[in-house]
Backbone bond lengths (Angstrom), bond angles and torsions (degrees), N, CA, C in turn:
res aa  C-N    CA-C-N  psi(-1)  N-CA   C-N-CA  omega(-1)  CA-C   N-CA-C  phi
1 X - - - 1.462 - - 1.525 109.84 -
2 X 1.428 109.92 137.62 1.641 123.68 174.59 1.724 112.78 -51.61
3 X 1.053 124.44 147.99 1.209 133.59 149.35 1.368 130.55 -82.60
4 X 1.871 106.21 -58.37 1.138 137.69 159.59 1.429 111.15 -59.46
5 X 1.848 112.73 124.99 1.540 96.47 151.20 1.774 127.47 -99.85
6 X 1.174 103.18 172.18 1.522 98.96 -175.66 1.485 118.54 -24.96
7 X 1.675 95.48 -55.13 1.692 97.08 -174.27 1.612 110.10 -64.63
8 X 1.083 129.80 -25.52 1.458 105.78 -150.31 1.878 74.63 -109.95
9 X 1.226 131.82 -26.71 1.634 107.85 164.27 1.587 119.88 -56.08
10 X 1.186 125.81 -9.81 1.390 117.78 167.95 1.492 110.81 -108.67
11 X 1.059 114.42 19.81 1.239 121.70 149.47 1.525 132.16 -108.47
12 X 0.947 119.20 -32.83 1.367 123.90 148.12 1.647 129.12 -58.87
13 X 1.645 103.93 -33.85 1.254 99.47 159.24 1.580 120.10 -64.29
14 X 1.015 128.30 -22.18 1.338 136.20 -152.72 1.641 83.61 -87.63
15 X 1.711 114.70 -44.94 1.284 110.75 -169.09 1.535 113.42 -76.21
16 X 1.067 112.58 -39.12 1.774 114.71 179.34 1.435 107.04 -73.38
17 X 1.547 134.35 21.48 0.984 150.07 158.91 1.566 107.54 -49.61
18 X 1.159 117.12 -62.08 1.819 152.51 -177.35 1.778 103.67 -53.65
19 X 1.664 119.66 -24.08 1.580 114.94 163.51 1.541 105.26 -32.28
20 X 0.809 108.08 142.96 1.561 107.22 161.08 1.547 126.17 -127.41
21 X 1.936 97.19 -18.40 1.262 126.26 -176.46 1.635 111.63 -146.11
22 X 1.543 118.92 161.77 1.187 98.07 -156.37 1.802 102.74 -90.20
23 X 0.990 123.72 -170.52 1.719 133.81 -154.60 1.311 95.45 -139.63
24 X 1.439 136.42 169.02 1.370 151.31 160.37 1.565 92.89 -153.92
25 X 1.556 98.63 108.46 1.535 101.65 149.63 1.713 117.76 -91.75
26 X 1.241 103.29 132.40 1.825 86.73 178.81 1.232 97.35 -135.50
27 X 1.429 110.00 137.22 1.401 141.20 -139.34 1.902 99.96 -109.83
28 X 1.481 119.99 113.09 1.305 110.08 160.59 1.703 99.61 -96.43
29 X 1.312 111.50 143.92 1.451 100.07 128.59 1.879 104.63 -176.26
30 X 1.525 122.91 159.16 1.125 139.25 169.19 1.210 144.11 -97.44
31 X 1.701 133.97 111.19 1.190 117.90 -157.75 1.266 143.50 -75.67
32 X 1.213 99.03 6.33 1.413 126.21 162.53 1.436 123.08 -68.45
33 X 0.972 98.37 -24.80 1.929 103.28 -170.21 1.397 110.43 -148.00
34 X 1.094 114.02 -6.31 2.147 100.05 169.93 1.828 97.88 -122.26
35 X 1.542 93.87 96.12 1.108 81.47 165.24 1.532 133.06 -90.64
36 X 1.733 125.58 54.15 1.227 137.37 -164.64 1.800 88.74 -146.40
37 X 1.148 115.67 -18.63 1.508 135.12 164.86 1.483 109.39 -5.24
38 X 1.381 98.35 -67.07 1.602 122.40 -142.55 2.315 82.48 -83.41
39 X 1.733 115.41 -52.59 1.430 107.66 178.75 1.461 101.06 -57.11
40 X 1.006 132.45 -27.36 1.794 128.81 -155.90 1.446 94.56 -66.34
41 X 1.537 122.84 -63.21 1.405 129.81 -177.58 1.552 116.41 -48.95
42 X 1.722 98.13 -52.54 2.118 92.90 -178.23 1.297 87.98 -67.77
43 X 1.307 160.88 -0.20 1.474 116.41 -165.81 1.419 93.53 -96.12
44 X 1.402 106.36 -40.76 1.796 110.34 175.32 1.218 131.90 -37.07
45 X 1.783 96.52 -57.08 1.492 105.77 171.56 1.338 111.49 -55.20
46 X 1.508 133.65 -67.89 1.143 123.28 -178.20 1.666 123.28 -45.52
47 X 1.319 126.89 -29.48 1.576 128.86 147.93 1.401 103.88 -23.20
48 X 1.594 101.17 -85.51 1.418 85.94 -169.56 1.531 126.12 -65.20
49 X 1.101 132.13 -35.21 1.320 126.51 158.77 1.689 128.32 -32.95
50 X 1.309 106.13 -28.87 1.526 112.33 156.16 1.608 123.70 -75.96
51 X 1.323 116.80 -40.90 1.408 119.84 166.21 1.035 107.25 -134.45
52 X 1.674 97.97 154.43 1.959 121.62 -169.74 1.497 89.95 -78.05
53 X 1.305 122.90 -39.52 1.729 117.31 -179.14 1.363 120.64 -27.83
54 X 1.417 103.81 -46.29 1.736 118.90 -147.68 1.932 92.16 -96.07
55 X 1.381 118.03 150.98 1.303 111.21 166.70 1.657 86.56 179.79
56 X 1.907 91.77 133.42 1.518 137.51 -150.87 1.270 99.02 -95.76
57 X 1.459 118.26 120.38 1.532 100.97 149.91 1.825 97.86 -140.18
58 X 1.454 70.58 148.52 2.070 101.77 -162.33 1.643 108.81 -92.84
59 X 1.007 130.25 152.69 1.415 140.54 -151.42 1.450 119.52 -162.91
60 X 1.069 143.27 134.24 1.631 137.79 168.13 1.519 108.07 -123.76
61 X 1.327 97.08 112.18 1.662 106.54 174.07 1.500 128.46 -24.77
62 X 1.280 91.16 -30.98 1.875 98.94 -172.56 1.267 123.65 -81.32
63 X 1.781 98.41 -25.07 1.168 101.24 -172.58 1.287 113.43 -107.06
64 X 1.686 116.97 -41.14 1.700 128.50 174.65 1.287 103.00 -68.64
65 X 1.110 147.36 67.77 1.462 141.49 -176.52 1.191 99.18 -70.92
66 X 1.363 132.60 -42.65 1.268 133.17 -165.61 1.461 119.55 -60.63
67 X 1.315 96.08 -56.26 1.887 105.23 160.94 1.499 104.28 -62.15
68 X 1.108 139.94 -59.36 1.086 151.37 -175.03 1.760 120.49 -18.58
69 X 1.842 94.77 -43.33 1.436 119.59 -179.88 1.896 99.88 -112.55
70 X 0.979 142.68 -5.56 1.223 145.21 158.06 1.446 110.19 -56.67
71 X 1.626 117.75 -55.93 1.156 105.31 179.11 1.643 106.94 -119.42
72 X 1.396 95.90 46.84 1.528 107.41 159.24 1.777 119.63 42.77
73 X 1.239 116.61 34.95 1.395 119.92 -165.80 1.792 102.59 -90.38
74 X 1.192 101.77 145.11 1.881 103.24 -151.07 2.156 87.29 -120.36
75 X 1.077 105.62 -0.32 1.778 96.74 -169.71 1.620 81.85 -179.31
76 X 1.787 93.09 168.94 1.359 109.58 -165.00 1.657 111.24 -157.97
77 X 0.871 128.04 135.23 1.350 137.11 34.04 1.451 107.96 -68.36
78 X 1.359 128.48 158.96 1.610 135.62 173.16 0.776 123.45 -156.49
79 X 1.473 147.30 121.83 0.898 150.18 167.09 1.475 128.66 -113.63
80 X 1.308 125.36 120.56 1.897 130.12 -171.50 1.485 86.12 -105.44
81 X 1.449 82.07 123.71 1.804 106.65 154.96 1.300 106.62 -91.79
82 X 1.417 114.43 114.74 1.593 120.72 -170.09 2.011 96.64 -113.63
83 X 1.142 102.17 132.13 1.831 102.31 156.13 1.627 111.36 -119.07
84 X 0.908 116.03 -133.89 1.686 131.06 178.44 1.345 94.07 -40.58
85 X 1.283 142.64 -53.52 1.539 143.57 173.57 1.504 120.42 -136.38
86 X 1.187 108.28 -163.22 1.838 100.71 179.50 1.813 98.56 -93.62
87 X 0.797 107.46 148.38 1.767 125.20 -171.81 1.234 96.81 -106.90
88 X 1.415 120.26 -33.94 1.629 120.41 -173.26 2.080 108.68 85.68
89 X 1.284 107.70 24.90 1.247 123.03 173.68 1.765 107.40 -88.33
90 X 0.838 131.47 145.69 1.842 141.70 -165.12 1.786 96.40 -172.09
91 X 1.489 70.19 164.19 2.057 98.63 -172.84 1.707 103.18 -132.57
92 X 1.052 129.89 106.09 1.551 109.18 178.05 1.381 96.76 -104.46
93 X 1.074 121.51 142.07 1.579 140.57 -171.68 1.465 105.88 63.56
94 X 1.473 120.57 171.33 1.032 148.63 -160.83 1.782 110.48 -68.66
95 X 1.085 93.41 86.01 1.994 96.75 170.48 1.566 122.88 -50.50
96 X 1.427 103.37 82.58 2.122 115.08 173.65 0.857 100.07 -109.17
97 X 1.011 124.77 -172.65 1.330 151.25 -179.44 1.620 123.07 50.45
98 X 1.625 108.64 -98.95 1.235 116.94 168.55 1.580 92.69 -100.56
99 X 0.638 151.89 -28.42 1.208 151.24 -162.66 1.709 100.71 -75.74
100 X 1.014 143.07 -53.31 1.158 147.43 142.52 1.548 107.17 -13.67
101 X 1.093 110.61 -57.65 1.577 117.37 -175.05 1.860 120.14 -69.60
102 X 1.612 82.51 -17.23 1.747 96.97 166.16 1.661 116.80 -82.65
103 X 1.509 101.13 -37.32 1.490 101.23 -173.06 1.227 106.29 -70.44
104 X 1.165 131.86 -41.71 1.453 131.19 165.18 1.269 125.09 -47.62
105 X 1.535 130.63 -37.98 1.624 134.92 -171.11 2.027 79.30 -79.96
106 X 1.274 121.76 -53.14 1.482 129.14 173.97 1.743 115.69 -17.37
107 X 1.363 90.78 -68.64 1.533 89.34 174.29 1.223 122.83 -96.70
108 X 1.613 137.94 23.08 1.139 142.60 135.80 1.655 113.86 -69.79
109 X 1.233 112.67 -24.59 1.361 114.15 -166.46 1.312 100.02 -77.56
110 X 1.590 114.93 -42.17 1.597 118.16 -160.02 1.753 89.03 -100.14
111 X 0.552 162.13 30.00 2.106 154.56 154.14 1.504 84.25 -113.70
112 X 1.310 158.62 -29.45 1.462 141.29 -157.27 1.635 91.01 -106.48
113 X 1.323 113.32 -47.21 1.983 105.97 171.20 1.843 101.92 83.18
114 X 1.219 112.62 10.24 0.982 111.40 154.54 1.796 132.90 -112.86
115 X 1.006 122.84 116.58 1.717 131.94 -178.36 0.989 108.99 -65.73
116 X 1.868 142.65 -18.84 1.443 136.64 149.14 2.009 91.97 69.41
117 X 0.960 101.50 15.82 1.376 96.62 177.71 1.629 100.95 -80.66
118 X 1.994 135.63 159.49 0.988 138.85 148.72 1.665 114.95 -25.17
119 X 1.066 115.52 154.81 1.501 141.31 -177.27 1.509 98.16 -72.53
120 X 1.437 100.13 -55.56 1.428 94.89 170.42 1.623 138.77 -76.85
121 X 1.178 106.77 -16.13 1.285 115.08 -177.47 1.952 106.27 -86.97
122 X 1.300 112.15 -24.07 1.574 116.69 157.43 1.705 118.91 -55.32
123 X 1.134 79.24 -57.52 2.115 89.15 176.66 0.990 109.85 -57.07
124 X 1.673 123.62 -62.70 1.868 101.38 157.37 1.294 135.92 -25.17
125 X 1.313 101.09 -59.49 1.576 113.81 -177.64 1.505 118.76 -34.42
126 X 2.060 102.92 -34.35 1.789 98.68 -160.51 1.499 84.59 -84.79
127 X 1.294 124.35 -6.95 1.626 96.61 175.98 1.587 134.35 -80.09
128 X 1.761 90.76 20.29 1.788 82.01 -163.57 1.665 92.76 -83.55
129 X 1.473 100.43 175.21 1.666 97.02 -157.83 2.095 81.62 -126.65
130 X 1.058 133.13 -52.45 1.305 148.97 172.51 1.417 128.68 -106.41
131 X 1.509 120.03 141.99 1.595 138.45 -177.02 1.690 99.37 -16.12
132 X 1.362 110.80 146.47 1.106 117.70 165.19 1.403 118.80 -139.95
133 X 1.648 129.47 107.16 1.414 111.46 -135.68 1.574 92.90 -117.65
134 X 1.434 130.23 113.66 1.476 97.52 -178.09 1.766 88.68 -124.05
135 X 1.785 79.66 154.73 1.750 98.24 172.47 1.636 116.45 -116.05
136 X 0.756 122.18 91.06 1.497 136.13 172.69 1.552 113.17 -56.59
137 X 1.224 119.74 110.22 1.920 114.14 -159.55 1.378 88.92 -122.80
138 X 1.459 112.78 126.75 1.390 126.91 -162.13 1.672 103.27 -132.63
139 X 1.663 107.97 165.10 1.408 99.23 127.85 1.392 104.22 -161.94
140 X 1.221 98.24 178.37 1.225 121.94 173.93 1.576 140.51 3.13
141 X 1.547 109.61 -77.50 1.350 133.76 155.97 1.753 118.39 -46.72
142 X 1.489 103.60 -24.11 1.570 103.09 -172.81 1.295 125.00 -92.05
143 X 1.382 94.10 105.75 1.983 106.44 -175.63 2.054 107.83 -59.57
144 X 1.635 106.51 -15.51 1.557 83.73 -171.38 1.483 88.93 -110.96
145 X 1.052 133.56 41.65 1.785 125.67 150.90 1.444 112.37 -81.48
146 X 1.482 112.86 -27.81 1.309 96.94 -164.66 1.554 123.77 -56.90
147 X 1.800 99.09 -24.79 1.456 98.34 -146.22 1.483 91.02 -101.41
148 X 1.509 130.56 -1.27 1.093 127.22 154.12 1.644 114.64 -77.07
149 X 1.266 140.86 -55.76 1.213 131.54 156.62 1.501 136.69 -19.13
150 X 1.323 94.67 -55.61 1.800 117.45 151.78 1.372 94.19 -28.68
151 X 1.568 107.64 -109.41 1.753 122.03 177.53 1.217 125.61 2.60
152 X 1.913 107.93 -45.32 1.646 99.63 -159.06 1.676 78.90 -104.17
153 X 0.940 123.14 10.60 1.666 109.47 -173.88 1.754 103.46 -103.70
154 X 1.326 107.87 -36.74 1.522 123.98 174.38 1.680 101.23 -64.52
155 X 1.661 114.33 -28.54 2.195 97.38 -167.72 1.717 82.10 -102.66
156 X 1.138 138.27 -8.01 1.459 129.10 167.13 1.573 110.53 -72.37
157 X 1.297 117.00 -47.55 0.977 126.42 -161.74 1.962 114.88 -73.81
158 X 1.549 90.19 -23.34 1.927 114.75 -177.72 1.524 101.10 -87.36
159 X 1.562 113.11 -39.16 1.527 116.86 174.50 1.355 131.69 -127.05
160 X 1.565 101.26 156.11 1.618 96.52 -169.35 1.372 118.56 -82.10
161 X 1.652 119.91 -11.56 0.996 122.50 167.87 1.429 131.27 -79.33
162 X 1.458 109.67 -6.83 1.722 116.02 169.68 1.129 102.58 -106.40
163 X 1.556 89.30 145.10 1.628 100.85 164.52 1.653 90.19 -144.07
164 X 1.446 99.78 164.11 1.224 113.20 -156.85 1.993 111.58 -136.96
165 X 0.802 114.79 92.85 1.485 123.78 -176.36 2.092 106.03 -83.82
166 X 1.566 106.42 119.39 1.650 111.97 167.84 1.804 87.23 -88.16
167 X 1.563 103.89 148.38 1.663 112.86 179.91 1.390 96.59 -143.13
168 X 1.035 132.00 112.16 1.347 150.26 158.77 1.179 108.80 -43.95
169 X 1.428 143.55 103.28 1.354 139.17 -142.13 1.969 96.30 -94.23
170 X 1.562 120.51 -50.14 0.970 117.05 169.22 1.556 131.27 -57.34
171 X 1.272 109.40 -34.45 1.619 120.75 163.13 1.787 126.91 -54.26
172 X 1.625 86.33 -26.90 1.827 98.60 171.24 1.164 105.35 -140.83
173 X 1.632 120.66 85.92 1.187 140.30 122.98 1.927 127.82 23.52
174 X 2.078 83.94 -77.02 0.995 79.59 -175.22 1.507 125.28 -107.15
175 X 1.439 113.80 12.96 1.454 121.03 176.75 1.824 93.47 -85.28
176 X 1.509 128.47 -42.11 1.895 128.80 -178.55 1.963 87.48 -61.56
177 X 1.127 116.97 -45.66 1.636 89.89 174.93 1.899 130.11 -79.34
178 X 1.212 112.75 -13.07 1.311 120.31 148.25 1.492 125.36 -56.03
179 X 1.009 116.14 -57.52 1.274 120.30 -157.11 1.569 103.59 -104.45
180 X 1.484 121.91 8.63 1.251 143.59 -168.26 1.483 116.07 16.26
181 X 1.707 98.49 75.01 1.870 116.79 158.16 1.241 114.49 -67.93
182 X 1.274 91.70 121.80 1.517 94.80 -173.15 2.136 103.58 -121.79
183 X 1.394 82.99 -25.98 1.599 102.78 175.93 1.538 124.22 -137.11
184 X 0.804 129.58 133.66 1.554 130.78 -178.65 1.967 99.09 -102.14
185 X 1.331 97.62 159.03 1.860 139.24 -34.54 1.493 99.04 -49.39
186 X 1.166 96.39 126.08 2.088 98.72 155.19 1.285 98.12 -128.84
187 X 1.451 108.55 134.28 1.335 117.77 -163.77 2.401 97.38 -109.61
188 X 0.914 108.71 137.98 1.673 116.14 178.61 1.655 97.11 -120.87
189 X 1.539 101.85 137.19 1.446 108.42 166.98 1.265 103.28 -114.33
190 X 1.343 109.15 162.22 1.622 101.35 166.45 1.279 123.36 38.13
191 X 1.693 135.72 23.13 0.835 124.97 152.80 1.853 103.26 105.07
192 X 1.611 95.45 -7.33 1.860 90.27 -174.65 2.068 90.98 -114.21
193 X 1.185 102.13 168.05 1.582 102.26 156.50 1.293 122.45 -90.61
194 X 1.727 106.63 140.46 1.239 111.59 -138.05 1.820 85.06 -112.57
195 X 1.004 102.52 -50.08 1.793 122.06 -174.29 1.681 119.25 176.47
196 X 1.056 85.10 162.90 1.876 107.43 -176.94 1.446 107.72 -122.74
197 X 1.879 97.27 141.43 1.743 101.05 -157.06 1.538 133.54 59.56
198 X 1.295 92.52 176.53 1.821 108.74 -155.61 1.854 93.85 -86.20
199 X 1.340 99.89 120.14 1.612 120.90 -167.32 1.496 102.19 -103.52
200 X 0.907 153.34 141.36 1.661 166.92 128.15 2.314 91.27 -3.63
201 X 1.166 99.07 134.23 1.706 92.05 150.94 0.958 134.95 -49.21
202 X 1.376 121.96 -53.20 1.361 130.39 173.55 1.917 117.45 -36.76
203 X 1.567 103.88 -56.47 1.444 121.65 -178.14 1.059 111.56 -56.51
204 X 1.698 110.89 -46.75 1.370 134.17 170.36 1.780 111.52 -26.76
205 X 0.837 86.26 -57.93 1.778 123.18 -175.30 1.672 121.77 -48.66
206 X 1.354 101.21 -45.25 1.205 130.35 -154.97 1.299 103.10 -83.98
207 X 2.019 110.59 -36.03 1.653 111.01 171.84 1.152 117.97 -72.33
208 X 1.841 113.44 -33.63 1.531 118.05 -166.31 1.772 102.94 -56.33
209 X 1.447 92.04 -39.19 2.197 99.98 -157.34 1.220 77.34 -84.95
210 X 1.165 152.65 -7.75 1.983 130.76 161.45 0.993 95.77 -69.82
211 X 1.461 145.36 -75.21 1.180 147.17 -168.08 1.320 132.50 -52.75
212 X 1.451 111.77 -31.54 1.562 121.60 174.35 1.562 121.45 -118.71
213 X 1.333 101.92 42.77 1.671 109.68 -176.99 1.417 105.09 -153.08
C-alpha cells in the first residue's frame, strides 16, 4: 500500500529534482516495537522510486546489530540520511506531516553538501572543541519545526562534531516524559534543555558553542 498520493508524488518529484548527488537513506526498524515500522520503509522505498539519486537500505535492529551499532541508532523506527558520508543527521519515527517536509529539505541538504549556513556562523562552528548532540522533538502538525530541524541539520551537516537527531515526540512517549516536552519544537543539547521554538541562527548558535567549547 501507497503512502504517497498521486498529487503530492508529483510534488515531491518536482522537489527531489534539487539531488544533485546521490543519498542513502537507511532504514532501522523492528516489529516488535515500532509500530509505524512497516509506513517508515514504504515511504522510503517509494523515495527512491521517485528518484535514481536516493537508494534504501532496510535493516532490523535485532538482527543487523552490527549496523545497528555502526551507526549508533538507540530506538526505531530510524532513518540516516547518508550523502558522501554520515553527517550524523537521523529521523526517529515516521516523517508526515511537516516533518515529511523536513526529510525532504534533509536530503537536498545532504546530495548538495552545502549547510548554506552564514560565513559567520561556519567559523564558529570550527571552534567547537567536543560532541554536540542535538535532539529536535517535533511533530507532525508543526509548521515551525521545520526550520529549526533545517538549522540543527545544516551545523551537523557543516561539522563533525554535531549531529543532529528529529524525535517524534508522540512516537517516544517516554524520552517527551524525560526530557519533559511539553511543546514542540524544543530542541535539548547534550542532554540539557536548550530552548523551545523557532530561534534566529545566530541564537541557534550560541547554545551549540555553550555546549561544544
Amino acid at each position: 500500500m501507497s503512502v504517497l498520493s498521486g498529487e503530492v508524488t508529483q510534488r515531491v518529484r518536482e522537489k527531489l529534482r534539487e539531488l544533485t548527488a546521490p543519498v542513502n537513506l537507511i532504514v532501522f526498524t523492528h516489529d516488535s516495537s515500532s509500530p509505524t515500522g512497516e509506513e517508515t520503509r514504504t515511504l522510503m522505498k517509494e523515495l527512491a522510486t521517485i528518484s535514481d539519486r536516493i537508494r534504501v537500505e532496510l535493516y532490523d535492529v535485532g538482527i543487523d546489530m552490527a549496523k545497528r551499532d555502526e551507526y549508533r541508532i538507540t530506538k526505531v523506527p530510524a532513518t540516516v540520511v547518508e550523502g558522501i558520508k554520515d553527517y550524523g543527521i537521523r529521523f526517529y519515527g515516521l516523517p508526515s506531516g511537516y516533518e515529511f517536509a523536513a526529510l525532504l529539505e534533509a536530503l537536498r541538504l545532504v546530495s548538495q553538501g552545502d549547510s548554506m549556513l552564514a560565513s559567520s556562523t561556519r567559523e564558529h562552528l570550527k571552534g567547537l572543541g567536543k560532541p554536540v548532540h542535538i535532539q529536535v522533538f517535533v511533530t507532525p502538525p508543526c509548521p515551525y519545526c521545520v526550520e529549526v530541524v533545517q538549522t540543527a541539520q545544516q551545523m551537523a551537516l557543516e561539522s563533525d562534531f554535531v549531529t543532529s537527531d528529529v524525535v517524534e515526540a508522540a512516537e517516544f512517549p517516554d524520552l517527551s516524559q524525560k526530557y519533559q516536552i511539553f511543546v514542540v519544537p524544543t530542541v535539548i543539547i547534550n542532554e540539557t534543555a536548550a530552548f523551545v521554538g523557532a530561534v534566529p541562527e545566530a541564537e541557534f548558535l550560541e547554545h551549540v558553542m555553550k555546549a561544544g567549547v
